[in-house]
N, C-alpha and C positions, 0 to 999 in steps of 0.2 A: 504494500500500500504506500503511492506516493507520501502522502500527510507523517506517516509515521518513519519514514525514510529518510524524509526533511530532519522532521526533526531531532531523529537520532543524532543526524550529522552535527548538528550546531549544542545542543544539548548535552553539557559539562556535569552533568549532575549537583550543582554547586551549591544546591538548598536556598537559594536567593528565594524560591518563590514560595516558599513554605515558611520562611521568617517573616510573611507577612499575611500569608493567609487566614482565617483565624479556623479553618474548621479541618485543615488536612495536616498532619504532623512524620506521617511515613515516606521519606522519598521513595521505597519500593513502591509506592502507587504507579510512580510513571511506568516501570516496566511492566507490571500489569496491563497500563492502557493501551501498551505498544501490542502486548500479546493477545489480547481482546481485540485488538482492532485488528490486529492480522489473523487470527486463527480464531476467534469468537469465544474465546476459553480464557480464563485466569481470573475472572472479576466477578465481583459480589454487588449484587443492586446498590447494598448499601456507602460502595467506594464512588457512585456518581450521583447518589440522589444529595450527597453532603455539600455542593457544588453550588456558590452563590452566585456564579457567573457575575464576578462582581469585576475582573482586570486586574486584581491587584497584582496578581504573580504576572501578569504578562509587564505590568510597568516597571515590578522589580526585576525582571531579567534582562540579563546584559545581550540577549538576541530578540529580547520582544514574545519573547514563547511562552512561557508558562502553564498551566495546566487544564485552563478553561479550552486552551486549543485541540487539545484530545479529549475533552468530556465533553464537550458537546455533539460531535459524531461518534460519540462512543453510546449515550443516550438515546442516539436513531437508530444506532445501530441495535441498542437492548429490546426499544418497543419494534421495530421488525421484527425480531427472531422471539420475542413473548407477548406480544400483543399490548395492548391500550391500557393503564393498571388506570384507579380511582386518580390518582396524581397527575396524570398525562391529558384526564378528559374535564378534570373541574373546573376549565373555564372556555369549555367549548358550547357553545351557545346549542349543538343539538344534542347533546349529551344530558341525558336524566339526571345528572349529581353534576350540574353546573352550579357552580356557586351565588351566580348572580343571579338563578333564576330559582332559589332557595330562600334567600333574601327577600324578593318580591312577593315569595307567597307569605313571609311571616308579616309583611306587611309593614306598618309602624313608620320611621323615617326613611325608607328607603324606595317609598315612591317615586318614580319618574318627575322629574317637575317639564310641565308642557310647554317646551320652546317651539321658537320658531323654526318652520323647517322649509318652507320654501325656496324659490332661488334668489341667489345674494352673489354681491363680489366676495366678499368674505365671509366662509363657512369656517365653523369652530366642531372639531373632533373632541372630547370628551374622553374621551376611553370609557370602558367598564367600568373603573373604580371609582370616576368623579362622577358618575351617572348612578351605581347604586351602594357605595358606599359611602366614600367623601364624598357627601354629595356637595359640602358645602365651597368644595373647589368649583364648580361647575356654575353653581349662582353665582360665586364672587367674578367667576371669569365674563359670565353673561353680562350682570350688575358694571361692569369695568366699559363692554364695549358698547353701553348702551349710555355710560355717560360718557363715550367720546365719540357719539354720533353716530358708531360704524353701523355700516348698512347690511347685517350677516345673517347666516344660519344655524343652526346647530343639525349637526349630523349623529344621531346618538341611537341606544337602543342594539341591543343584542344582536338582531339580523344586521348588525353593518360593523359587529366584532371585528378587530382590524386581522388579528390569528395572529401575532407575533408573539406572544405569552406562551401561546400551544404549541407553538413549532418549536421555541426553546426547551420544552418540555419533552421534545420526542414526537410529538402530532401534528404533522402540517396540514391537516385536513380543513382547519377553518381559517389558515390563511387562501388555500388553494379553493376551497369551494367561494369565499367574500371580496377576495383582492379588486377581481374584475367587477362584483357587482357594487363596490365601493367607489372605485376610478367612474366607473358607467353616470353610479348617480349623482358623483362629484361633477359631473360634466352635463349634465342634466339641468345642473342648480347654478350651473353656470359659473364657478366656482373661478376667481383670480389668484386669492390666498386662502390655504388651509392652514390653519389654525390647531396644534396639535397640545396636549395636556402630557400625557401618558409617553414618560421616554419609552417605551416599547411600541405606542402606536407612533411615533414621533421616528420611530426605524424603519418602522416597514412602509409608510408613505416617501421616506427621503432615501432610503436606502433597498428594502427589498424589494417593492413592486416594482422601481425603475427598471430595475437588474430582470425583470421579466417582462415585463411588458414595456418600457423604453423610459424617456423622460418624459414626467406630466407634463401639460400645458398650462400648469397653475404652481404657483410659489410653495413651499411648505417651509414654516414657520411652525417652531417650537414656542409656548407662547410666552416664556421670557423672552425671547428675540422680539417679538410681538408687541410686548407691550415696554421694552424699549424703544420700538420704532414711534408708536402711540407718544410716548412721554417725548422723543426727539422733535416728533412733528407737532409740539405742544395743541394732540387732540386730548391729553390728557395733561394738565398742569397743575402740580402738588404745591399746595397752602398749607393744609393742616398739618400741624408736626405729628408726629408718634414720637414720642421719647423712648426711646428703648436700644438697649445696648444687644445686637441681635446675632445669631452663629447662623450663617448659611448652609444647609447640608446639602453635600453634592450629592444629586442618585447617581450611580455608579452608572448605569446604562446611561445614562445623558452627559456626562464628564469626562470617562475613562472608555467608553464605549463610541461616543458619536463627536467629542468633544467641544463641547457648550458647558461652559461654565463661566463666561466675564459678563453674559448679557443679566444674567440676578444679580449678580452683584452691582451691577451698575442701574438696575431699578432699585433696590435698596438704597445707593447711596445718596437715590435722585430726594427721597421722603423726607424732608424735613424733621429735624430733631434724633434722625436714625444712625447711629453707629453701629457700621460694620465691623467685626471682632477680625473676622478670616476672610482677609482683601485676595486669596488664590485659592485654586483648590489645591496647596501645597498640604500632606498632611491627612486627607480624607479618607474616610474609611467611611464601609460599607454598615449601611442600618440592619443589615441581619436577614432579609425579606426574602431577597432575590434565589432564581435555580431554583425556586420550591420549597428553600429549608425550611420558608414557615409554616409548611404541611408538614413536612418531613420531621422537622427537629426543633420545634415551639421553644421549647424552653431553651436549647443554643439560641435560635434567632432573635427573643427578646434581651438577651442578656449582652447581645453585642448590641443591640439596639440601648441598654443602657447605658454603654461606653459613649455613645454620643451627648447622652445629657451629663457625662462626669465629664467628657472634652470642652461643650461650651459652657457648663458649669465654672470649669476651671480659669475660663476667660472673660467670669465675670458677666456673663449672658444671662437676660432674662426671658428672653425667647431662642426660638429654634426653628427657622425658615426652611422648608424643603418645595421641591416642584416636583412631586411624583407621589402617584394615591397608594402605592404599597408602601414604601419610607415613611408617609404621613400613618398610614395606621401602625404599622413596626413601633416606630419613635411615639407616639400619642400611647400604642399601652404599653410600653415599658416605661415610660413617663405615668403612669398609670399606676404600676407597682412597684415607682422607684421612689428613693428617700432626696435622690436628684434630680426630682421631676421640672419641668418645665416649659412653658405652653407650647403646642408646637401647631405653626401656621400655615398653612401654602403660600405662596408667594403671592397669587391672583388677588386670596383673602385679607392678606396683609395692605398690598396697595389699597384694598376695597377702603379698609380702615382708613389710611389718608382721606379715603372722600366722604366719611363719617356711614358705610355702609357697614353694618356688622352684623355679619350672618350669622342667625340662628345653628349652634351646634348643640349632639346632643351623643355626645363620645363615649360616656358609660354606656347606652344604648346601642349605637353603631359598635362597640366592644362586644357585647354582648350576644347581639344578632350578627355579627362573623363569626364567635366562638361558636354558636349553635349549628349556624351552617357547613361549618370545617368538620365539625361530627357526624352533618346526615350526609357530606358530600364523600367523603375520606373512609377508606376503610380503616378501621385501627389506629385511628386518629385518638392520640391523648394530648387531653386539653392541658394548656402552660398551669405549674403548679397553683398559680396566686388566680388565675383566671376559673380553676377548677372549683375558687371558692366562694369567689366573686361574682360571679358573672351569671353560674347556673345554678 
């Protein structure tokens, strides 16, 4: 196999990528992945479902390699040869133990809220998470482009799942069954810029549909790119201060993965009275969420999601800024059952603040109605200790 041939050659064994990861401690893993990957034998589910797909090991190696490069075709290569487990289909929109369509029946806050969906120059993509669980990313992003006049859509809703989440998982069936009918009705709506929330759906519009079906004929904006362009073209001009001394968390798939990280930081520093603690993503590390661990391994993933609130803790931060709906819930409950808690906002929501918009949250709830749902959708799902006590 070319991939594993590569990287033999260049590949010192030198542990660099393992002194930063936080969930893999064996360097015999990679010779495993090399023999799995060529001969389908050596490896245990449990050596790639631990895998945050977060870059770290690829930024600390002196060749750019690290170990996300062979776990991630090693994971297509597992669900081929065993089929679809409960972890590979839970957020596949036809799948019976989708997460988000478990959510909806329990009902409560995670109702759709009714946007606009007609055709506009600029359509706003949501993802899954800011549609039924943060929901409150989704208002505040609406609430933002409605006080700077833009003339848009929202694109949202199950049937137009973007499949990037599934296909890191092992399943590319709901990028390959929605990719086209996504671009189809982006073009329908007449669509100039798209407007993306979810670094995952934020990949597969700028990076993987391209790669298949060619370049769009419309922009794709991540929407801190977005609503820096917004605040440059002063259709958005911040008055109101927020005082607040604030840690920006990078999500890893949007930083280390597509690399966007200066345009948050540069709508932060626009807010009046806001001090930014971490002017780079020099330093960032992963909220714990990502590769599934937080099905997989709850209690590792909230406990790294701790270390975030003891890093901006330590810098004197009373907030904790993210732009991605899985890091926002990570970080909000391990902030939840830490003794270092502290609020943590999305970005969209925080600018909303500037314009005295402040959206209704209701996070012991949304904790609550994820934890239920990761138990009817997961087989053998054990709920996070503090959560087992709290929440059900």
């Amino acid at each position: 196999m070319e991939l594993v041939q590569n990287h033999k050659k260049l590949c010192t064994h030198c542990g660099q990528c393992l002194d930063v990861c936080p969930m893999y401690e064996d360097l015999g893993l990679i010779e495993r992945l090399y023999a799995f990957l060529e001969t389908g034998v050596g490896i245990e589910p449990e050596d790639l479902s631990s895998c945050l797909t977060c870059g770290l090991c690829a930024e600390a190696c002196p060749e750019g390699l690290g170990l996300k490069r062979l776990i991630s075709p090693a994971r297509k290569k597992l669900v081929a040869e065993m089929g679809l487990g409960t972890r590979q289909t839970m957020v596949d929109p036809a799948a019976d133990n989708n997460i988000f369509k478990k959510i909806l029946e329990m009902g409560g806050l995670s109702k759709v809220p009714e946007y606009k969906s007609g055709p506009a120059p600029v359509v706003y993509f949501p993802g899954c998470a800011a549609n039924y669980i943060n929901t409150s990313m989704s208002k505040a992003t609406v609430a933002l482009l409605e006080e700077a006049g833009v003339d848009y859509s929202v694109l949202s809703g199950l049937e137009y799942c973007c499949g990037a989440v599934s296909a890191g998982a092992g399943n590319p069936g709901p990028l390959q069954r929605n990719a086209k009918k996504n671009l189809d009705e982006l073009k329908r709506r007449g669509a100039k810029i798209l407007v993306t929330a979810c670094p995952g759906c934020f990949k597969a519009f700028k990076d993987i549909y391209p790669r298949v079906f060619g370049a769009p004929d419309f922009e794709v904006l991540q929407i801190s790119q977005y609503l820096e362009r917004l605040i440059q073209e002063r259709k958005l001009i911040l008055r109101h201060p927020l005082k607040h001394r604030v840690f920006y968390h990078d999500p890893c798939h949007l930083t280390r993965g597509l690399g966007v990280y200066r345009e948050a930081r540069a709508v932060l520093e626009a807010v009046p009275g806001t001090e930014l603690a971490n002017k780079s993503p020099e330093g960032s590390a992963c909220c714990g969420f990502g590769g599934g661990v937080r099905a997989s391994a709850p209690d590792k993933s909230l406990a790294i999601a701790s270390g975030r609130h003891k890093a901006a803790k330590a810098l004197g931060c009373d907030l904790i800024i993210t732009n991605c709906g899985g890091c926002m819930q990570n970080l909000t409950e391990a902030g939840a059952e830490s003794e270092e808690e502290l609020e943590v906002v999305d970005l969209a929501e925080y600018l909303a603040r500037a314009f005295g918009k402040n959206i209704k949250r209701e996070d012991r709830k949304m904790l609550e109605e994820v934890n239920k749902a990761y138990s009817l959708c997961l087989q053998n799902y054990i709920l996070p200790d503090k959560a087992s006590n709290n929440y059900l």
